[in-house]
N, C-alpha and C positions, 0 to 999 in steps of 0.2 A: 504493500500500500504506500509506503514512505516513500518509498522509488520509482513507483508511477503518479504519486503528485510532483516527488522533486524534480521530474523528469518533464511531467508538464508545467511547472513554473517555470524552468528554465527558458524549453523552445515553446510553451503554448500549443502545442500537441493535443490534441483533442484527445485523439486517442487515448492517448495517456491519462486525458482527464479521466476519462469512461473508466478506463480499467481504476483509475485510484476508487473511485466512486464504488465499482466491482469488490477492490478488496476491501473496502471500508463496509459496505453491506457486507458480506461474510463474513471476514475477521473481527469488522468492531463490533458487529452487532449480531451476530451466529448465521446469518441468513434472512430472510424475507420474511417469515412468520415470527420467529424471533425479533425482528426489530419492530415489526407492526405492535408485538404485546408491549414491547419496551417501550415504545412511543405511546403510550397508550394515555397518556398524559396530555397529548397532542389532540390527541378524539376528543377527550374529556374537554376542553379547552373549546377544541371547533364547537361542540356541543351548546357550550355555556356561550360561546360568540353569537350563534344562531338563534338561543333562545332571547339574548338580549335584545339581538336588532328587531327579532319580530316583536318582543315586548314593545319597544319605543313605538314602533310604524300602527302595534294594533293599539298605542295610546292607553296601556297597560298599566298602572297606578304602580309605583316601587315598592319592593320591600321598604320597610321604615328603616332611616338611617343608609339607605342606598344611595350612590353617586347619582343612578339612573331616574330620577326623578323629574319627569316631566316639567314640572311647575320651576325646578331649577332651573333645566338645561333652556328653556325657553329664551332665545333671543339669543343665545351664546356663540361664539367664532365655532367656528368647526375645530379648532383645538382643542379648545374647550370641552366641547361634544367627546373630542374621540381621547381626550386624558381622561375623563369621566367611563367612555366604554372600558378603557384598560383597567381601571380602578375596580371596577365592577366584576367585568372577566375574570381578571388574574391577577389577587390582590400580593403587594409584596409579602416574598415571606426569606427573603435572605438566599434561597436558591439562584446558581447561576443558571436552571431550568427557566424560573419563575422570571428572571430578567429577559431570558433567549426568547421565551413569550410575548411578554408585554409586546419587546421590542417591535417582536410579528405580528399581535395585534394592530401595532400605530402601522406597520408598515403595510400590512395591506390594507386598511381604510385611507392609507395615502394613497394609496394606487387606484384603490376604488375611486377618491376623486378625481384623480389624472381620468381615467378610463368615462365615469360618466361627469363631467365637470359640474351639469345640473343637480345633480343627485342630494338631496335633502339625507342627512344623518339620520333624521329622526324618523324617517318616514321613506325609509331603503323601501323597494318593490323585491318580489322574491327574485329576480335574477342579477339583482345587484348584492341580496343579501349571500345566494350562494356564488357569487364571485368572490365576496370578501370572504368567507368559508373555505373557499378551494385557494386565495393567494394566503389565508393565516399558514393553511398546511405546508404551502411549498416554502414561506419564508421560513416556518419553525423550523422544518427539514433543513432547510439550508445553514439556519446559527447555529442547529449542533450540530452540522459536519464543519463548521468555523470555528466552532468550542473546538471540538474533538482534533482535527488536524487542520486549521487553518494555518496557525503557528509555521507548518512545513512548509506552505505556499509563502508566506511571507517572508522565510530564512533561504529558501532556495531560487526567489525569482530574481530578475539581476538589479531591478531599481524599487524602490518602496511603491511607485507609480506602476510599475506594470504586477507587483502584485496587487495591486487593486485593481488592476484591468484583468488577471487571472481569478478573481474572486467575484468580481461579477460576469465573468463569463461561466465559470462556474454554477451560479448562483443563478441565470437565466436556464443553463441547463436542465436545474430541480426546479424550476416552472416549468417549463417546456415537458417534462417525464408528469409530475404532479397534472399538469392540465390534462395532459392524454390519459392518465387513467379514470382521473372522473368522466372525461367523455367517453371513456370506454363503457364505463357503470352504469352512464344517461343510457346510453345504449340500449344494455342491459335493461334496462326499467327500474337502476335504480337512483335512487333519487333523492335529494338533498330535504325530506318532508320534515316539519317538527315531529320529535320523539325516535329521529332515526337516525339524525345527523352525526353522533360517535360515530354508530354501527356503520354507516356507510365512508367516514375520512378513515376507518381502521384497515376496513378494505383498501379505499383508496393508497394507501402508504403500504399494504401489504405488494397491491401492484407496481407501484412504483420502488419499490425495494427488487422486484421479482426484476426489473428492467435493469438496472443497477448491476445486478448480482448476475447478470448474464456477462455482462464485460469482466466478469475476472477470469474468463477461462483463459 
């Protein structure tokens, strides 16, 4: 694994990214089923993202004591909105998980507004809500394999600048893998619905490992 990312930091080898990506599914994580259970933390996460956006949109009263309080977030910047969703989601608890989270939270409600600019926080339509469901999963996927061996891309690439161009090409990669397997699942008939949304990002990440894990041959 060390030697096919060193190998792709260096010339930017794609290839080489694949296969690091190959032995980090196998070796860091035992395989495809094994890392779907370990990430299972990731489900849990999409799960509670999903339930929150459609609480706001169906104008859903907060728990007491919740960030997500309507009568609050009324009027707020859209930062505001989306430090409130993180708060709520995935409260801190001193984990470098719990930070690789949040993080993915802001970062796909960033994207979400990039992607539909109009788009109201409060009031996501379900295919904005499972957009931002399907980029939490590919961003979380992506910070812990940045936890886990980004270190190596950053010691072995030749300037601090082009490890940051190998880390987001990287990191566009695990969207790119992350997207196609939820369209494979749409496919499938299955489907982003409340009360299903773990069950269905567990598969998702069991797929997207199974791709991964094919490049270590």
């Amino acid at each position: 694994m060390t030697r096919s990312l060193g190998d792709y930091a260096g010339s930017g080898d794609t290839g080489a990214m694949r296969r690091g990506f190959g032995h980090y599914a196998r070796s860091g994580y035992g395989g495809s089923r094994m890392a779907a259970r370990r990430m299972g933390g990731t489900a849990s996460t999409a799960g509670a993202l999903g339930g929150a956006l459609a609480g706001l949109a169906a104008g859903q009263p907060a728990a007491p004591g919740s960030s997500l309080d309507p009568a609050l977030l009324a009027g707020r910047s859209a930062d505001e909105i989306m430090d409130a969703v993180v708060e709520a989601v995935r409260p801190v608890d001193g984990t470098q998980d719990a930070e690789a989270s949040r993080a993915a939270i802001r970062d796909a409600l960033s994207e979400l507004l990039t992607r539909f600019p109009d788009a109201d926080l409060l009031n996501l339509t379900p295919e904005q809500r499972e957009f931002a469901i399907e980029r939490f999963t590919a961003h979380d996927v992506f910070r812990r394999f940045d936890l886990d061996v980004g270190q190596t891309i950053r010691e072995k690439a030749p300037s601090a600048t082009t490890a940051l161009s190998r880390l987001k090409q990287a990191r566009d990669y695990v969207k790119e893998t992350v997207s196609a397997a939820f369209r494979k699942l749409r496919e499938a008939g299955r489907t982003l619905t409340a009360g299903r949304i773990s069950e269905v990002v567990r598969e998702a990440l069991r797929e997207t490992f199974e791709v991964f894990e094919g490049y270590a041959e």
